[in-house]
PAPAPA-95296 format. One line per 8 residues: for each residue y negated, z negated, x negated of N, C-alpha, C. Coordinates in steps of 0.1 Angstrom, whole numbers. Atoms other than C-alpha are relative to their C-alpha. Example, Ala and Ser with C-alpha at 12.3 -4.5 7.8 and 13.67 -1.06 7.14 Angstrom:
12/0/-9/45/-78/-123/-12/0/-9; 11/0/9/11/-71/-137/-11/-8/8
END
This chain:
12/0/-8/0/0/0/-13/0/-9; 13/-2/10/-37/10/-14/-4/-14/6; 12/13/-1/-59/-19/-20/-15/3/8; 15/-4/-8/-88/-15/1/-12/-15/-4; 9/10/5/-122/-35/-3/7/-12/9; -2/7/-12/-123/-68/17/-11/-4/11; 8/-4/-13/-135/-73/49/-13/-7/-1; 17/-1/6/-172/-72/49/-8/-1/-4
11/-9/11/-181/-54/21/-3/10/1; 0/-14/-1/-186/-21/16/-4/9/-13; 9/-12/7/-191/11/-10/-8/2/3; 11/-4/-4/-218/19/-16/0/15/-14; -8/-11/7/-207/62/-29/-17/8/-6; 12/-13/0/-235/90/-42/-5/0/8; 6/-6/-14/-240/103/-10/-10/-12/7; 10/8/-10/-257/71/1/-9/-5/-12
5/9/12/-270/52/-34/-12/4/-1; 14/-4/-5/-298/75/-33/-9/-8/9; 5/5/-8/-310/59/-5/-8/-17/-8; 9/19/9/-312/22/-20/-5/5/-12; 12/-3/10/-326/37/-51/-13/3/4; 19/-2/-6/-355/49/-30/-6/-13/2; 3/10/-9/-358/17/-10/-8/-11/-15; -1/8/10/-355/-3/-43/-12/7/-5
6/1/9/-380/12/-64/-17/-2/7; 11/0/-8/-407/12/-32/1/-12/-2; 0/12/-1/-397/-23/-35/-6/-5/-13; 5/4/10/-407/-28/-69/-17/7/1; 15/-1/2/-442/-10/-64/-9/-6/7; 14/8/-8/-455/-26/-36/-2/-15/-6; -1/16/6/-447/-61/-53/-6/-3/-11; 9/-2/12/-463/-49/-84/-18/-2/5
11/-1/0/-492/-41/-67/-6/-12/11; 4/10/-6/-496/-72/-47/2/-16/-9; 3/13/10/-492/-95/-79/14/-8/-4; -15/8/7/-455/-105/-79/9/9/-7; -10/-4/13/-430/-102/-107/16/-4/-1; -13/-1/-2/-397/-96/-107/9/-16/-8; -6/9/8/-370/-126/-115/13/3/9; -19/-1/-6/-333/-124/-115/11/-11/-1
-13/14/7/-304/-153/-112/10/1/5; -18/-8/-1/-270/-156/-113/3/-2/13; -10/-5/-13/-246/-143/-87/5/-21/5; -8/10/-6/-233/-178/-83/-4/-17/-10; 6/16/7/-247/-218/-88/7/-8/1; -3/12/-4/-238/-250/-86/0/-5/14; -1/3/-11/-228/-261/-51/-11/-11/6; 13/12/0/-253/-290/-53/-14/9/7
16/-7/1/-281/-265/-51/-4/3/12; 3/-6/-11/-276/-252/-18/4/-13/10; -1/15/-15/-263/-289/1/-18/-4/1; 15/9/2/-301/-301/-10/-6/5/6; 14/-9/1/-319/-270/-8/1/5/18; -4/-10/-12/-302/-250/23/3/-8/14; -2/12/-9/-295/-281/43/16/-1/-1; -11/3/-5/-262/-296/52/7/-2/14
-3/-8/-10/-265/-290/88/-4/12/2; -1/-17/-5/-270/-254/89/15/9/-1; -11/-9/0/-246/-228/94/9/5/-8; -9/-1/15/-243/-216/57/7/-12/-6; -8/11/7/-237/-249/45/19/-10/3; -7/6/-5/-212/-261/71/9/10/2; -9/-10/-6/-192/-229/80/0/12/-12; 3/-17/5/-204/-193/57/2/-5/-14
0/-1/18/-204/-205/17/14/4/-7; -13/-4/8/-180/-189/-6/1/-13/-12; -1/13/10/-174/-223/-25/14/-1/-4; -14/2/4/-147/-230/-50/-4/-6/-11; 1/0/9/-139/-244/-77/-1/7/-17; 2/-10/11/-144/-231/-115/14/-13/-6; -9/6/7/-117/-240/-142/0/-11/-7; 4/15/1/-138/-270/-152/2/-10/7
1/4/-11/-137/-281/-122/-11/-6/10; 20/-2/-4/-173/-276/-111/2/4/11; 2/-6/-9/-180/-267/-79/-11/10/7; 8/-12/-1/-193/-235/-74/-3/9/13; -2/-13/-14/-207/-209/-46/-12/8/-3; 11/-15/-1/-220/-175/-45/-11/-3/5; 7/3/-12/-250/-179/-31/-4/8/9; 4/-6/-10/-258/-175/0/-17/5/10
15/-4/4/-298/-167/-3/-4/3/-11; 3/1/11/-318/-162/-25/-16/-8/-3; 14/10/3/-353/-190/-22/9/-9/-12; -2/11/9/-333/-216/-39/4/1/-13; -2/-6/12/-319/-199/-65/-13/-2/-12; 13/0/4/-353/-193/-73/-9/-11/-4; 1/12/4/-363/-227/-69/3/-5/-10; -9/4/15/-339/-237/-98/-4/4/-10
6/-6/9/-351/-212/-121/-11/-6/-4; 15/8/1/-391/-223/-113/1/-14/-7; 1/16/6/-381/-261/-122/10/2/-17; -4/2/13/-357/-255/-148/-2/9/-12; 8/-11/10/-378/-229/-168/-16/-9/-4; 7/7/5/-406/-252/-168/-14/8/9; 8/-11/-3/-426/-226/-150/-14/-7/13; 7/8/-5/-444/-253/-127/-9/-6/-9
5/3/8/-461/-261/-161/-15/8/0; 12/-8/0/-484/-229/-160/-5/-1/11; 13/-4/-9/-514/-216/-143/8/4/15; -3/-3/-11/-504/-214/-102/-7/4/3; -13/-1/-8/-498/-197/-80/12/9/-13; -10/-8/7/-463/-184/-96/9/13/14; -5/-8/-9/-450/-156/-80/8/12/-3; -19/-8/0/-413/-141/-75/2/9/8
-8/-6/-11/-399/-111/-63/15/3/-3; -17/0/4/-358/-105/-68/6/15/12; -9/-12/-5/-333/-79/-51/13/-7/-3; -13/9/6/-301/-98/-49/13/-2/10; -9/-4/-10/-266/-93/-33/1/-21/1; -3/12/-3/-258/-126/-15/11/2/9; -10/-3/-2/-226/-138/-1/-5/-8/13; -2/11/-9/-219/-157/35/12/5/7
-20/-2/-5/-184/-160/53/-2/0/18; 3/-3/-15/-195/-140/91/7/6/3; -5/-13/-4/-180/-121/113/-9/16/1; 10/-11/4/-192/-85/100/2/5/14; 3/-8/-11/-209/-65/127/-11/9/-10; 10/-9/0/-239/-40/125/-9/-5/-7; 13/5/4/-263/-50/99/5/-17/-8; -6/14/4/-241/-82/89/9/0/-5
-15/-3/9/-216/-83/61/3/-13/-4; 0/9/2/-203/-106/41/-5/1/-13; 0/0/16/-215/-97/5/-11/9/6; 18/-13/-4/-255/-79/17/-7/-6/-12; 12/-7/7/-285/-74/-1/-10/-3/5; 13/-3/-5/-317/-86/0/-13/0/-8; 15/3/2/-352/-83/-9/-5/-12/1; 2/7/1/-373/-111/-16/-11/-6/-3
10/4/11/-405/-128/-26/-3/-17/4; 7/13/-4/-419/-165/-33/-9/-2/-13; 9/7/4/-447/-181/-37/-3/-13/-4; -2/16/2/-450/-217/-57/-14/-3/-1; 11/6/4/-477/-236/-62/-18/0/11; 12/2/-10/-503/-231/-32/3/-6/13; -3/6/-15/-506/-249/4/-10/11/6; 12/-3/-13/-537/-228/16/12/17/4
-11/-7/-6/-524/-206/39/-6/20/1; -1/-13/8/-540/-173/20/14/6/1; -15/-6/5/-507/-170/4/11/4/9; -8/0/-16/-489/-175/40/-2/18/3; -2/-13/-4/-503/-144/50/-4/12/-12; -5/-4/14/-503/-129/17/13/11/-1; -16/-3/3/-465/-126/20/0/5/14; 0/-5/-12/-470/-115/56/-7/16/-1
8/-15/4/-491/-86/46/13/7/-5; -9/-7/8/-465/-76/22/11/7/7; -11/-3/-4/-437/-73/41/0/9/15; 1/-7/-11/-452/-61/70/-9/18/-8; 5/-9/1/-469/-33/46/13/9/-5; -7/-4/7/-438/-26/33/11/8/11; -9/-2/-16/-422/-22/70/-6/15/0; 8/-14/-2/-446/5/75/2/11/-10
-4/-12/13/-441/25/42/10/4/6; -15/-3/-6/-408/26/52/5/8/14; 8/-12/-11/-417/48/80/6/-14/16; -9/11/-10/-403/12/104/-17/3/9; 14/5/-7/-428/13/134/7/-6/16; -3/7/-11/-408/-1/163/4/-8/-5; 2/16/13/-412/-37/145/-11/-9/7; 8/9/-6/-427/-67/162/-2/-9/-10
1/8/5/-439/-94/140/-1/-15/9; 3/15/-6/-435/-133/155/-1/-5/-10; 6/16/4/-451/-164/145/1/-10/3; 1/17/-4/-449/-200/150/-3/-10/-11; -2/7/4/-449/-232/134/8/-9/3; -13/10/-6/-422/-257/129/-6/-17/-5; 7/11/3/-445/-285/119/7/-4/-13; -6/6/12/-440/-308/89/3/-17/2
-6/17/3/-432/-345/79/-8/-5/10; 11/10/-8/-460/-360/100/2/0/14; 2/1/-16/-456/-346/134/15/1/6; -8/-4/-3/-418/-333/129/8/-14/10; -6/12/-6/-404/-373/137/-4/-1/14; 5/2/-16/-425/-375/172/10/12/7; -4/-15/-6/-410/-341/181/17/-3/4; -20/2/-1/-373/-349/171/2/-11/10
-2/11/-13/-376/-380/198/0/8/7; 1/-2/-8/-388/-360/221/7/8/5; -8/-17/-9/-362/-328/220/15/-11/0; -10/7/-2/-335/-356/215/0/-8/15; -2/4/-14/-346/-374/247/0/13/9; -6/-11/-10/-342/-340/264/14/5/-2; -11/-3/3/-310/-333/246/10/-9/8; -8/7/-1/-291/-367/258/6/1/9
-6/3/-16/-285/-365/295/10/17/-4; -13/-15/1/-265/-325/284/4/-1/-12; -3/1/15/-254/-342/248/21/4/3; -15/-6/-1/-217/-339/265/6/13/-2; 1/-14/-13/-221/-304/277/2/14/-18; 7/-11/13/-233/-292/238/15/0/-7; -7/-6/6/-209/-275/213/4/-8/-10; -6/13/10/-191/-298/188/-10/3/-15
10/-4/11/-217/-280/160/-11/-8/6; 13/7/-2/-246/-290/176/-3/-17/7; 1/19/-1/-233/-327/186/-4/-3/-17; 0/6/14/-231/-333/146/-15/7/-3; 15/-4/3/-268/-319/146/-9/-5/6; 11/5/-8/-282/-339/172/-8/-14/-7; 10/12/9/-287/-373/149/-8/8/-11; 8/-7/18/-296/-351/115/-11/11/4
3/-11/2/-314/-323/125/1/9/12; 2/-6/-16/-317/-316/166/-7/15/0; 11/-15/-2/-342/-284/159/10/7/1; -6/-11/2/-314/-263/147/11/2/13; -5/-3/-14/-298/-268/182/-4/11/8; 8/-13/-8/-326/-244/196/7/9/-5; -14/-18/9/-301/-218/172/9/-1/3; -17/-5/-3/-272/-221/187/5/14/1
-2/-16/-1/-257/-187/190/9/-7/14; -4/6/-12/-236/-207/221/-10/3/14; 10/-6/-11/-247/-187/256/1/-13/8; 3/10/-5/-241/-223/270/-8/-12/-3; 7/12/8/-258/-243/246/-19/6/3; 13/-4/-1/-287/-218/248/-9/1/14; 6/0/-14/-292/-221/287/-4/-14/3; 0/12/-1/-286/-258/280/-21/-6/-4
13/4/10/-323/-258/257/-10/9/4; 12/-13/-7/-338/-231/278/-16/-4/2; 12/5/-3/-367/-256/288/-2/-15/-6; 0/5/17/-361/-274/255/-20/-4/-2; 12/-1/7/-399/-288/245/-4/6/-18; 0/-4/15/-411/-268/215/-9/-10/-9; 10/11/15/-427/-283/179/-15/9/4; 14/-1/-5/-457/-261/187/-10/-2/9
14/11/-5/-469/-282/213/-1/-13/-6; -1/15/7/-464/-312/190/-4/2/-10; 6/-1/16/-480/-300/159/-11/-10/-1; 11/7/7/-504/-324/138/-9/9/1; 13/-9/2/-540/-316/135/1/11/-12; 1/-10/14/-534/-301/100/14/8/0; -4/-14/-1/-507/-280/110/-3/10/10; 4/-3/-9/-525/-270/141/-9/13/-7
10/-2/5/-555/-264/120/7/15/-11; -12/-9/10/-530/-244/94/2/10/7; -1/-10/-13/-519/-223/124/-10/9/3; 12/-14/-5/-548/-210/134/-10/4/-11; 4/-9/13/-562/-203/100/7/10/-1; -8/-12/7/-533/-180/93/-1/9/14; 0/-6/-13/-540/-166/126/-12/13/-3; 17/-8/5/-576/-156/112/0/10/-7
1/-12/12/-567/-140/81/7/8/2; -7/-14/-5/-537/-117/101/-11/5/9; 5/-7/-6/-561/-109/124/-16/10/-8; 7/-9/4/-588/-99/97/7/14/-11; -11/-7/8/-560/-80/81/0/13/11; -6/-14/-10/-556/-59/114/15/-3/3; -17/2/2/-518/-73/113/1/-8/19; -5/8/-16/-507/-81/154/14/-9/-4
-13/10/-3/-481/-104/161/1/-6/14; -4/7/-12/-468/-122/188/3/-16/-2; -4/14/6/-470/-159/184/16/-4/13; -10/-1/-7/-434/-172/196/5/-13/-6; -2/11/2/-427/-208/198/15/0/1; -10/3/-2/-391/-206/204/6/5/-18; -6/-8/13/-384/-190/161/7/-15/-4; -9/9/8/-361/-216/144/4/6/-12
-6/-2/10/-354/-204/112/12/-5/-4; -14/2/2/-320/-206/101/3/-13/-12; 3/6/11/-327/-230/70/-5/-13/4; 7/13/-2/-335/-267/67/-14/-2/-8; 9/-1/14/-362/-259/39/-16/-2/9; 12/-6/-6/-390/-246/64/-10/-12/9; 7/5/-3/-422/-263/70/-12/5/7; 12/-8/-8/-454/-250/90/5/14/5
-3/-11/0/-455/-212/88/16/2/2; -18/-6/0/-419/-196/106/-4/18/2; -1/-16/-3/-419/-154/108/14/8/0; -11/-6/2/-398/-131/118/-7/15/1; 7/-9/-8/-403/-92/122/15/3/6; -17/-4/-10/-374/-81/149/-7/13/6; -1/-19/-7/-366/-46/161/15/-1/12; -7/1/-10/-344/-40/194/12/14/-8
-9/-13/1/-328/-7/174/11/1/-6; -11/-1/8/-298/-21/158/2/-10/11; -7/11/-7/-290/-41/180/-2/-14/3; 3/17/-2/-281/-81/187/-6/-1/-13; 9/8/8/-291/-85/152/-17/9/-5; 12/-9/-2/-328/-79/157/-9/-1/-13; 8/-1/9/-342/-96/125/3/9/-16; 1/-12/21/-353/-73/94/-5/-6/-4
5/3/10/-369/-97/78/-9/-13/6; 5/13/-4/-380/-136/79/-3/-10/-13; 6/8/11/-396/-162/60/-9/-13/7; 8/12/-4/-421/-190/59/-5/-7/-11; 3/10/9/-430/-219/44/5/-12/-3; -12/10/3/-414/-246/23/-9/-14/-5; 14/6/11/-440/-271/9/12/-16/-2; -7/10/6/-410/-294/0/14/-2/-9
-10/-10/6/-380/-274/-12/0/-2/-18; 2/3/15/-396/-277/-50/10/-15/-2; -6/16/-4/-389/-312/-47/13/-5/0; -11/7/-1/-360/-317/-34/14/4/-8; -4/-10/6/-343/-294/-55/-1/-5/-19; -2/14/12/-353/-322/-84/-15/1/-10; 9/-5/6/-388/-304/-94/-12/-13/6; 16/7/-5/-424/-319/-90/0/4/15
1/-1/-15/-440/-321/-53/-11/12/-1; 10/-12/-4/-451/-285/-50/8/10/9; 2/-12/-15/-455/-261/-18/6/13/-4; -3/-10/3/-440/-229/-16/2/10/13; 1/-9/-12/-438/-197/10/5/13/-8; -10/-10/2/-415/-164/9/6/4/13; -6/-4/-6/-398/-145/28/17/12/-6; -11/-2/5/-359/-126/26/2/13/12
1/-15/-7/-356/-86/40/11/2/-4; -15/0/-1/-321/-80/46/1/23/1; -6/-16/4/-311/-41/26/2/7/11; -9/-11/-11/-287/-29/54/-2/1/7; 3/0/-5/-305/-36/77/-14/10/7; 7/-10/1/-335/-17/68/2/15/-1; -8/-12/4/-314/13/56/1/5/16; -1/-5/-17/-303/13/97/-9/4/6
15/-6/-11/-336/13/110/-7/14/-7; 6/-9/7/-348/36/84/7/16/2; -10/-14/0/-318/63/89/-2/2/17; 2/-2/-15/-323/54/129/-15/9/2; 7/-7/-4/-359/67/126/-2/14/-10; -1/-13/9/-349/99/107/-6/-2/-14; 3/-2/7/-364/91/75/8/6/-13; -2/-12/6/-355/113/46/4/-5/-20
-6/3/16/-354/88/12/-5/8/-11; 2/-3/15/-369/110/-10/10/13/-4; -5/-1/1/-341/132/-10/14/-3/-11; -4/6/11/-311/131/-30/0/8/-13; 3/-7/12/-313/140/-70/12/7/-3; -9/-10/2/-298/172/-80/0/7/-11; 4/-6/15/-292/191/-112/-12/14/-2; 11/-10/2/-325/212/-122/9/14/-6
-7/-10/8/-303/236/-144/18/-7/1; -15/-4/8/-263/248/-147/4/6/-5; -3/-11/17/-247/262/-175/15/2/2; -13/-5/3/-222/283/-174/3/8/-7; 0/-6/10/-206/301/-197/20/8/-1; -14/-9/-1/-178/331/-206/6/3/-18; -2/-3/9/-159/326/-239/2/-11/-8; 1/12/6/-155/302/-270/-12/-2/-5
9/0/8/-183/310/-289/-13/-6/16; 8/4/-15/-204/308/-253/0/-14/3; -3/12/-6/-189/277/-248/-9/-15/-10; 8/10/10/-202/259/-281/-14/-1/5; 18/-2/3/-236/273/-279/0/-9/14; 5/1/-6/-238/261/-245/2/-17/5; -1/13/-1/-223/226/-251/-15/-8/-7; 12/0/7/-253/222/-276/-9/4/9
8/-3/-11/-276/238/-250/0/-12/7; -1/13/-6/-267/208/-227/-7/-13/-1; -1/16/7/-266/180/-251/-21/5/-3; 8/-6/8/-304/198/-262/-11/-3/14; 6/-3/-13/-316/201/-225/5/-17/2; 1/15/-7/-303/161/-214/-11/-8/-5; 10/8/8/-323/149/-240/-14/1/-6; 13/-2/-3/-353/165/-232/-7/-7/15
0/8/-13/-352/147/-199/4/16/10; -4/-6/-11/-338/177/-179/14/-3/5; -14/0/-8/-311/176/-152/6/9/-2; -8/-10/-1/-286/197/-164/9/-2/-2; -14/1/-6/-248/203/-159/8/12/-2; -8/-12/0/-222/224/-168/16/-5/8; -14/4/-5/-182/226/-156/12/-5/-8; -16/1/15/-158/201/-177/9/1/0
-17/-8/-4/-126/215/-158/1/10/-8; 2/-12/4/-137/248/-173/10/11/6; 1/-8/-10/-132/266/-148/-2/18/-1; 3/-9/-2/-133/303/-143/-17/7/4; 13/-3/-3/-168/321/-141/-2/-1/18; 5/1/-15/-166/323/-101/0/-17/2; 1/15/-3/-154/289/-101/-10/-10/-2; 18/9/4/-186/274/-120/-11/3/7
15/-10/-8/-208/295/-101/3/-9/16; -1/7/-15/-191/277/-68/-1/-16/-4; -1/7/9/-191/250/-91/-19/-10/4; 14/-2/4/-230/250/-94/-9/0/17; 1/3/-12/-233/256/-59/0/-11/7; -4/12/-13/-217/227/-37/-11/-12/-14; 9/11/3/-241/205/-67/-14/3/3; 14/-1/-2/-271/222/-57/-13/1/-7
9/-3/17/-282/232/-90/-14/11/8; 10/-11/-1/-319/250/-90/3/14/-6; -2/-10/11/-314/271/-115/15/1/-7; -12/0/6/-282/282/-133/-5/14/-11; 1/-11/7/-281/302/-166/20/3/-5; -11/-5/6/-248/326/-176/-1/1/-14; -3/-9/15/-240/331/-212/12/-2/-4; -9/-10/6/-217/352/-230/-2/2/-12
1/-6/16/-213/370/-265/-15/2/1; 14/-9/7/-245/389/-261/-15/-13/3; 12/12/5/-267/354/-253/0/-5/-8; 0/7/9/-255/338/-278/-7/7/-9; 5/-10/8/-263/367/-301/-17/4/-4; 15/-1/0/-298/373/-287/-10/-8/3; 9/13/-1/-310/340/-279/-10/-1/18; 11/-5/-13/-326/357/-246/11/-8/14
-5/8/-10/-311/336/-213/-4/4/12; 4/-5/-16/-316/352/-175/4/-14/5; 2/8/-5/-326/324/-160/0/1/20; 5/1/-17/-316/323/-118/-5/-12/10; 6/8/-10/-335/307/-90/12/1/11; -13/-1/-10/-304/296/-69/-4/-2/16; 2/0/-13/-327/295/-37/-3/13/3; 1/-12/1/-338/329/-39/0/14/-12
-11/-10/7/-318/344/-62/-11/14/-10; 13/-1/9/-351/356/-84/9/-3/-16; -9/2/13/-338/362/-119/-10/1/-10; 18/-4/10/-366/359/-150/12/-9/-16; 0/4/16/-359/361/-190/-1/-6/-9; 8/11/10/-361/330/-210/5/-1/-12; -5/2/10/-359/328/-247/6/-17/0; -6/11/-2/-336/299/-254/-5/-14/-9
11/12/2/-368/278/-272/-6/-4/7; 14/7/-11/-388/279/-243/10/-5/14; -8/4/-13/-358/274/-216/-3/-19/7; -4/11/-2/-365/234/-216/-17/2/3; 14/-5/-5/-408/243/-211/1/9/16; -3/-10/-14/-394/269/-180/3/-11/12; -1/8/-8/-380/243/-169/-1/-10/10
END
């Protein structure tokens, strides 16, 4: 029996890689030009990092982590984001030392243990940026710009952006009374996940994916009528600067972010065109995360744009990627002598930066020529005895079959 991958992963062949090469390097320009710098960390941490960081009632922590042990006997897991990661690096590079704000962008396959659907695997890809070192809520929508400018490049226009706040330390304790005294009289009724959530961490109840749990919380009191003055006040700052931005939204008190990290600022942008899973891309703010994570007491904001998801919406509204890259010149050739000259030609032409290609089956002249074809060579040059000889090269245009004489000094200039 063939080995096949396992279940939800996937190749990723030619025919499509193009595509994330596009996506990816648009991802590196807009990030450039909005002040963040790329940082990379390992595929897989310390298990510690994500109980602290990710919470220990959430979903990854309690159900989705690829955790095992190493031959030390360390306990290790892929991770299943990528803020905290990030976190780790920032404190244990010392990088809370320099001039703030510090600012990260990454591209980083992450693992979690779901059932794959549309847009949901178990080994995806995502984009990423954070922000350390500021509270004012510039930076908030900062990273809201970004991602929503980035939506738009991407030719995304059926994309809602929501907003809320999840409050912080000051007002979150009044709140958690209050959604616990609405939770108790239907605490029987709730899902054995969100009983062991109701002492630690009732909010992430509002996230049940349970169609019973979620009819249960339907008129659930939110934290954005309970916000403190200064996340109130926070709120409708960041309100100001999307709106002098031109950036709409929809404020939407029911967002829960999936994460125990998140403080004030929650975003999502959601699209109806893949489906149940609507978010392309969410974030927020963490202003405690440093911290707990074993660093100094500093703030942070980011958001995490999920690859495959974008790729869907992007291929759903016809976009085009750039096309895919194809060889500028093929070289084919009839003979031994033909054959040297033209392996030299090659090696002469790659390392001028041209795309060029010959046949290493070696193949029959029709066969290179079909050869040359199905890769969608521009140009293809023949030679034989008498090229070699005379150095002169009939250079064809394989779209319209236009044929023009190039000596074989200027062939990599023609090109």
């Amino acid at each position: 029996m063939a080995i096949k991958a396992p279940k939800g992963t996937k190749d990723v062949l030619p025919s499509e890689s193009y595509k994330w090469q596009y996506i990816e390097s648009k991802w590196a320009e807009i990030c450039a030009e909005y002040g963040f710098r790329e940082m990379r960390s390992p595929t897989f941490e310390a298990t510690e990092l994500f109980n602290r960081g990710v919470g220990d009632t959430t979903d990854i922590v309690q159900k989705e982590m690829y955790t095992f042990n190493d031959l030390g006997g360390r306990s290790i897991t892929l991770k299943p984001e990528g803020t905290s990661p990030a976190v780790r690096a920032f404190i244990e590079n010392n990088q809370y030392a320099e001039t703030q704000p510090t600012k990260y962008y990454y591209n980083a396959a992450c693992f979690r243990y779901e059932k794959p659907q549309a847009g949901r695997l178990r080994e995806f890809h995502q984009f990423g940026i954070e922000n350390f070192g500021t509270s004012s809520m510039l930076a908030d929508a900062e990273v809201i710009a970004l991602a929503n400018d980035f939506l738009g490049r991407m030719g995304i226009e059926d994309i809602e952006l929501h907003i809320s706040s999840v409050g912080c330390r000051k007002c979150r304790p009044a709140y958690r009374e209050r959604l616990q005294d609405f939770l108790r009289p239907h605490y029987d009724c709730l899902c054995d996940t969100c009983k062991s959530r109701f002492d630690k961490n009732p909010m992430r109840i509002l996230d049940c994916k349970s169609k019973e749990d979620k009819a249960l919380v339907k008129d659930a009191p939110m934290m954005l009528d309970s916000l403190c003055d200064e996340c109130r006040e926070d709120f409708e700052t960041l309100k100001k600067h999307l709106d002098a931005m031109g950036i709409t939204y929809v404020v939407d008190p029911a967002i829960v972010r999936g994460l125990d990290y998140y403080t004030k600022t929650a975003f999502e942008f959601i699209t109806t065109k893949i489906g149940a899973q609507g978010t392309v891309c969410g974030g927020g703010r963490y202003d405690h995360l440093i911290e707990e994570v074993g660093g100094p007491d500093m703030p942070g904001v980011g958001f995490g744009l999920g690859k495959e998801r974008l790729l869907m919406l992007m291929e759903a509204s016809g976009q085009d990627f750039g096309g895919e890259t194809k060889p500028q010149l093929f070289i084919s050739w009839i003979g031994d002598n033909a054959r040297e000259y033209s392996v030299k030609l090659l090696y002469d032409l790659r390392r001028a930066g041209v795309r060029a290609e010959m046949d290493t089956k070696e193949r029959n002249l029709k066969g290179q020529m079909k050869y040359a074809n199905k890769l969608g060579a521009a140009y293809t040059v023949v030679i034989g005895d008498d090229e070699v000889e005379s150095g002169e090269l009939t250079l064809k245009n394989m779209e319209n079959s236009e044929q023009t004489k190039v000596r074989r000094e200027d062939l990599i200039d023609v090109i």
